[in-house]
C-alpha positions in Angstrom: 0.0 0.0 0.0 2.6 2.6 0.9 4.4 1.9 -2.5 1.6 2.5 -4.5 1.1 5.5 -2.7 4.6 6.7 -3.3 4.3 5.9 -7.0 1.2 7.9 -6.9 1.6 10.9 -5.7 5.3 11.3 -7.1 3.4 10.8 -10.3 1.1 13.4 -9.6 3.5 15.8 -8.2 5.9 15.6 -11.6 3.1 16.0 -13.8 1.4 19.0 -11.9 5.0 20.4 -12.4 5.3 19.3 -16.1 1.9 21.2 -17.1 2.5 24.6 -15.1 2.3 27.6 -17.7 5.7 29.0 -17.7 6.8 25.3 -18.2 4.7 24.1 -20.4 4.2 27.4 -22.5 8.7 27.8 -22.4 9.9 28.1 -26.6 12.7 25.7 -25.3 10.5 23.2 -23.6 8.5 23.0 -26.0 11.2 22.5 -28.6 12.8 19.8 -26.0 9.4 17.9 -26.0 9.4 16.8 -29.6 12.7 15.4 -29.8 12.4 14.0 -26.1 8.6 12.4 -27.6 10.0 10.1 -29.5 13.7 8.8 -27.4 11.1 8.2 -24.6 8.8 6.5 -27.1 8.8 2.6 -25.7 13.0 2.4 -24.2 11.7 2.8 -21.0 9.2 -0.4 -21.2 10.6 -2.9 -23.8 14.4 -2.1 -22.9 14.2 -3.4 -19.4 13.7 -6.9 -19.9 15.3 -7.3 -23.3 18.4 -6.1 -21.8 18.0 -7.8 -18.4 17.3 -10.8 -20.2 20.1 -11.2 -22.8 23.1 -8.9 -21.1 22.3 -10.0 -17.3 24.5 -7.8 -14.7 26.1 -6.0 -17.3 22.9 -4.3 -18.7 23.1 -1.1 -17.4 26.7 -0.9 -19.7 24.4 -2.4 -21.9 22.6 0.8 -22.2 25.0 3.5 -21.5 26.8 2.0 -24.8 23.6 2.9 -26.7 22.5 6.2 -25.2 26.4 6.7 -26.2 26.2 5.8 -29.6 22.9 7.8 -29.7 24.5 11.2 -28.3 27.3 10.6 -30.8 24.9 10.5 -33.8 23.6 13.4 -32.3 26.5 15.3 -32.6 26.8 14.7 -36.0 23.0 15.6 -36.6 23.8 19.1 -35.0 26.9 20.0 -36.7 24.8 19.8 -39.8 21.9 21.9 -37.9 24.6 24.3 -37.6 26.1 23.7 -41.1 23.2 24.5 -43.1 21.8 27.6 -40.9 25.5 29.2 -41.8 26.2 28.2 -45.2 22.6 27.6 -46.7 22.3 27.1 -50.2 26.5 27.7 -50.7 27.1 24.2 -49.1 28.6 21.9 -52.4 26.0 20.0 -54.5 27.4 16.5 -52.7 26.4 17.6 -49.5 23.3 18.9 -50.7 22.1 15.6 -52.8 22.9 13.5 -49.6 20.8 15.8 -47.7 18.2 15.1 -49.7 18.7 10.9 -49.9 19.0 11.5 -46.0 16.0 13.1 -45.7 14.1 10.7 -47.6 15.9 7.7 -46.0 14.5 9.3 -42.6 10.6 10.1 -43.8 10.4 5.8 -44.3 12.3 5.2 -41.3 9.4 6.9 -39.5 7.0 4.8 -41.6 8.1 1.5 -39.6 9.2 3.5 -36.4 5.5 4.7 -36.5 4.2 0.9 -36.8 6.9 -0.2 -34.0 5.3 2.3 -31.5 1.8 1.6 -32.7 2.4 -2.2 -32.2 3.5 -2.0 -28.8 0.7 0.2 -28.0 -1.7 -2.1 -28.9 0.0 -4.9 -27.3 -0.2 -2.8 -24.2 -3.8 -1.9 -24.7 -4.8 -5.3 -24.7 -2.3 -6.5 -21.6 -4.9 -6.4 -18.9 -8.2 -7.1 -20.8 -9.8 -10.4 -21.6 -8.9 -9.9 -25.4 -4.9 -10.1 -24.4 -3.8 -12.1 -27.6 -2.1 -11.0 -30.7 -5.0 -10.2 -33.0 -6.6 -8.4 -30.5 -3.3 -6.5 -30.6 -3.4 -6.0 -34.4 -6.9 -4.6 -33.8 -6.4 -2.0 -32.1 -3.3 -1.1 -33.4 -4.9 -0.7 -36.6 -7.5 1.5 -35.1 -5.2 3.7 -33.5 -3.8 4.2 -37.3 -7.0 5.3 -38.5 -7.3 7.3 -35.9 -4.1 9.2 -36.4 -5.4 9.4 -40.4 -8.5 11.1 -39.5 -7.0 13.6 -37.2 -4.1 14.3 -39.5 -6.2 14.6 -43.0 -8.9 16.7 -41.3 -7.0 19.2 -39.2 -3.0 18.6 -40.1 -0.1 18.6 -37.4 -1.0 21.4 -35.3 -4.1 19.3 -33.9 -1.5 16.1 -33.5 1.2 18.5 -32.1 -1.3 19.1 -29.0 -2.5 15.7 -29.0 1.4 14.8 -28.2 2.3 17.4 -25.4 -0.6 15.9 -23.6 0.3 12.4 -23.5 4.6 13.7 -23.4 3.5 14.8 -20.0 1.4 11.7 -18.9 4.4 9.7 -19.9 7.0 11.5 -18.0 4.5 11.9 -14.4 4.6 8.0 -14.7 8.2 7.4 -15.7 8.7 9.4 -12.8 6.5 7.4 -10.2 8.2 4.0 -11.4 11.5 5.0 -11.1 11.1 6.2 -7.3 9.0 3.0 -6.7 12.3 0.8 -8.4 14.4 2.7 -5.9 12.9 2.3 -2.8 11.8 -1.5 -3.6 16.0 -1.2 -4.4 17.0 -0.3 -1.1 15.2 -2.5 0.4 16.6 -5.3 -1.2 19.8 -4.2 -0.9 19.1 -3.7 2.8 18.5 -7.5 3.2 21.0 -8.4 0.6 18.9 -9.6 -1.6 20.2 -8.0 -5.2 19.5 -10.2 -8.0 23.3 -11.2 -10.0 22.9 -12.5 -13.4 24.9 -13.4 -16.3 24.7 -12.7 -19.4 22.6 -14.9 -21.8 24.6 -13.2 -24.9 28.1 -13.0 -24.9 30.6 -11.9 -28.4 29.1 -10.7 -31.7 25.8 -11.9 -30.8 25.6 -9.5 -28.0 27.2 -6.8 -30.1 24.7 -7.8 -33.2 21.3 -7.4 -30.6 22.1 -3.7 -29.4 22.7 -3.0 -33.2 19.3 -3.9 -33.5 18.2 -1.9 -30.9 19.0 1.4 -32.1 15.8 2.2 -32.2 14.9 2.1 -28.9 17.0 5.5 -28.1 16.3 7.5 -31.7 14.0 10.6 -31.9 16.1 13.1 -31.4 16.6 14.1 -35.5 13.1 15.2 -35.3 15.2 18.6 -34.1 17.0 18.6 -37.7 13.8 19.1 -39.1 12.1 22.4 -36.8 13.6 25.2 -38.2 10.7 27.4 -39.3 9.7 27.1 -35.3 13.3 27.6 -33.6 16.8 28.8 -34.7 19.6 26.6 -35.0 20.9 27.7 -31.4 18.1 26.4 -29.7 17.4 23.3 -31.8 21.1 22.1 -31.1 20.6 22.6 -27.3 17.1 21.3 -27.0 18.6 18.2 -28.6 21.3 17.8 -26.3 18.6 18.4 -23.3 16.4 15.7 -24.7 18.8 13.3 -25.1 20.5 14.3 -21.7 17.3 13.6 -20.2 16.7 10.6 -21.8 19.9 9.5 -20.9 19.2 9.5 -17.3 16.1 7.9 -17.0 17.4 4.9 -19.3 20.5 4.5 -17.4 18.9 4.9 -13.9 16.3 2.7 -14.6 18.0 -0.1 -16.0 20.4 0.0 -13.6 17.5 -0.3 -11.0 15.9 -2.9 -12.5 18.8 -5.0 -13.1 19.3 -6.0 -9.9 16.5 -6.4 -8.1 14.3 -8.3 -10.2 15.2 -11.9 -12.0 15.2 -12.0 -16.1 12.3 -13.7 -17.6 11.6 -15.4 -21.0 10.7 -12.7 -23.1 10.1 -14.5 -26.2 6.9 -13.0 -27.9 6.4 -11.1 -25.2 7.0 -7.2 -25.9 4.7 -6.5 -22.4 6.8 -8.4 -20.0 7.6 -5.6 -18.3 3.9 -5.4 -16.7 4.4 -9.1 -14.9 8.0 -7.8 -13.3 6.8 -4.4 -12.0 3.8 -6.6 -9.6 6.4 -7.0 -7.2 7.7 -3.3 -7.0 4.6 -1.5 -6.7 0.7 -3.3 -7.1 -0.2 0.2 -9.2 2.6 0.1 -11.4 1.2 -2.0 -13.9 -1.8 -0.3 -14.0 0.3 2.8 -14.4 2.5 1.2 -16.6 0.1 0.2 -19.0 -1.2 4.1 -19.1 2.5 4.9 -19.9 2.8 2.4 -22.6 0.0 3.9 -24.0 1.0 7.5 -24.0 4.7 6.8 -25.0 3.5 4.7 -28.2 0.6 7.6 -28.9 3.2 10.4 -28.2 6.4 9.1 -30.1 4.0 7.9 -33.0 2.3 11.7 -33.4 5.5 12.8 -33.4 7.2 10.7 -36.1 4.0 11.1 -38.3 4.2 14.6 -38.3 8.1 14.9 -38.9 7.1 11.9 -41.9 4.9 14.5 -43.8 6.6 17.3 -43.4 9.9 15.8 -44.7 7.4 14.5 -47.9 5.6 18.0 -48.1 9.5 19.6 -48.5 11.1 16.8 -50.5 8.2 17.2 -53.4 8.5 20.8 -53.5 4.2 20.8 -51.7 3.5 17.9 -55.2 2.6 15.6 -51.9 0.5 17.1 -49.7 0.8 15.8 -45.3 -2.6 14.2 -45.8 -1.4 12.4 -48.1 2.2 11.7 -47.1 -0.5 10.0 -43.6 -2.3 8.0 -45.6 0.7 6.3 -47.5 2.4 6.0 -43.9 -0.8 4.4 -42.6 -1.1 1.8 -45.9 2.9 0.9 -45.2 2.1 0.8 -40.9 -1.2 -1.5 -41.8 1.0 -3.8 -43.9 3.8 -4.3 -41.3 1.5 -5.0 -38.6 0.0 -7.5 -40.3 3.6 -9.3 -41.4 5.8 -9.0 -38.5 6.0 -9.2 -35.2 7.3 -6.1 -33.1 10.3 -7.4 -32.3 11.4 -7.7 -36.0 9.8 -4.3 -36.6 12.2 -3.1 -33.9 15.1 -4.6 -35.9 14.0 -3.1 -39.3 13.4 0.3 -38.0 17.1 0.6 -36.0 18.5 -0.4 -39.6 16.5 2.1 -41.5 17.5 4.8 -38.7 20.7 3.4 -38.9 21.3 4.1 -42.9 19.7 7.6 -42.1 22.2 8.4 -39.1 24.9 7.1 -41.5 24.4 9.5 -44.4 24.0 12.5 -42.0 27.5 11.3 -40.4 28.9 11.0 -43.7 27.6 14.8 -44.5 28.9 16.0 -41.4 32.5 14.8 -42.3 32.2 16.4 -45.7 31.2 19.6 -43.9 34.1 19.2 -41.3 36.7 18.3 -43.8 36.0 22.0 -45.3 36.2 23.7 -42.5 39.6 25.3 -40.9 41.0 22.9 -37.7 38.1 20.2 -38.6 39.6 17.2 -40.4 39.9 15.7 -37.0 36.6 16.2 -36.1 35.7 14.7 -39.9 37.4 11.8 -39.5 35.0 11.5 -36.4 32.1 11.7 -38.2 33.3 9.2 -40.8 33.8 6.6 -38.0 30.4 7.5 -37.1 29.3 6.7 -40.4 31.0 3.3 -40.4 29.7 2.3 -37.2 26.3 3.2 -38.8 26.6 0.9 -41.5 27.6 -1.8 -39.4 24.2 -1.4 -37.7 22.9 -1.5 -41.4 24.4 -5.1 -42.1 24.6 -7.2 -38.6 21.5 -5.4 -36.5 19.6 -8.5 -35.6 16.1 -9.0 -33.4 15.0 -10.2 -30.1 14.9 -14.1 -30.1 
């Protein structure tokens, strides 16, 4: 009882903060909460006991190495924020064309990233009703598409954009709640020495070949790249780094909680695992949990939708217009939910992000290599873009 009741009114407490005025209404919050959207989208749930599972006592290094790899992909991201708000249209017609091929590698990675988040929302959705099964999953993931369709076609991003703050709050309130519930129920086991010491199930290139796969997990924080008619370059590069900053800490705290204190399960086919570990912890939290889920999926899948057709709307010159750019998102998210499961979906959106992160690397180094002092930094960036493509090739699924 007095667990729940710390993960309650933490919750509450972080989310009265979260929608205060000069908060909520702040030009860099808001241009924090986009980015941060979609890097929060599902980590925090699905990463727990994949990592747990497969990396055992080493997990939390586990996920420091990707929120690492992320910030570094970042970095290359906002030297080209930076790159193109100086230089413009004077940039050389290479950098320029792989812009472009970056841009439209990026609109269909959001096509799968949007079905990954979907997916998991509807497996979530279902979790704790009699209709827990993976049709029922399909169903109401394929609603919640149509949903987003409507929305989008009838009143455009703006009406999606508020739909997303909403649930970005929700999200982070709960996040919030659980990870002062995993600490105390921490403490306490320390306290009677009681930690839970695994090995890892995945050792070598298997190990390595799993977190390429799970790049995906930790990316949203592009979408930055792409909000220059709302913020200048200044303040998209630092809202970046705060996202990512922030969504560094709750990954690595929370794994590093969860770790050790509650035993890996089997979780083959099971992208809601997380619900049955947190029983112990708190009785609330999987209620809470599942209220997450469901805001991190709807949040993170807003998000990407609307980056998708605005990238489309720019890349055709306004040919395509966002309503449509939705509906040929939803047709692609219909057919992969239908085909895969989310743990392959996972896998093919970390290698499409992968390929994108790649070419932007690569057009960072080009951009370096030009500039005075920066052929150190260049070479860098083309390491960056080799570690990229390696994602690319070997990224492999959860088992």
């Amino acid at each position: 009882m007095i667990e729940s009741l710390l993960v309650v009114v933490v919750s509450l407490v972080v989310g009265g903060v979260l929608v205060y005025p000069r908060l909520a209404n702040a030009p860099f919050w808001r241009a924090t909460v986009t980015p941060l959207a979609s890097i929060i989208g599902s980590g925090f749930l699905v990463l727990g006991p994949i990592l747990s599972s497969a990396y055992g006592a080493l997990a939390p290094l586990a996920m420091a190495a990707l929120c690492a790899g992320a910030y570094l992909f970042g970095a290359a991201i906002r030297h080209n924020i930076v790159t193109i708000a100086r230089d413009g249209d004077a940039r050389p017609v290479v950098e320029r064309r792989l812009e472009s091929v970056a841009s439209w590698t990026l609109a269909f990675a959001y096509f799968i990233s949007v079905a990954y988040y979907l997916n998991l929302f509807g497996a979530f959705g279902v979790r704790m009703t009699p209709f827990n099964d993976p049709t029922h999953a399909r169903i109401l993931t394929s609603a919640l598409f149509l949903v987003i369709l409507a929305v989008g076609w009838a009143r455009g991003f703006k009406a999606l954009e508020r739909m997303e703050q909403v649930s970005v709050g929700i999200k982070l309130a709960i996040i919030a709640g659980l990870l002062v519930g995993l600490g105390r129920y921490f403490l306490v086991q320390a306290d009677g020495g009681k930690l839970e010491i695994h090995a890892a199930t995945l050792t070598g290139w298997s190990a390595v070949t799993l977190g390429f796969g799970l790049i995906v997990t930790v990316q949203g924080f592009e979408t930055s790249r792409y909000l220059g008619e709302a913020y200048d370059a200044k303040m998209r590069r630092q809202s970046m780094v705060l996202a990512q900053l922030i969504a560094t800490a709750i990954y690595v705290l929370y794994i590093g909680l969860l770790t050790y204190v509650i035993a890996p399960i089997d979780i083959a086919g099971d992208e809601t695992a997380i619900i049955d570990m947190m029983v112990v912890v708190a009785p609330v939290l999987p209620l809470l949990l599942v209220a997450a889920a469901l805001a991190a999926q709807f949040s993170a899948a807003i998000a990407d939708t609307s980056g998708s057709g605005g990238l489309i709307v720019e890349l055709t010159g306004g040919k395509v217009l966002e309503k449509h750019a939705y509906l040929l998102l939803v047709v692609t998210g219909l057919a992969l939910t239908w085909l895969f499961d989310v743990f392959e979906i996972i896998a093919y959106a970390s290698r499409a992000f992968a390929l994108y992160y790649g070419l932007q690397s690569v057009i960072a180094a080009l951009a370096a290599w030009r500039q005075q002092g920066g052929r150190l930094k260049a070479v860098g960036f083309a390491g960056l873009g080799l570690l990229a493509a390696m994602i690319v090739l070997f990224g492999t699924a959860v088992e």
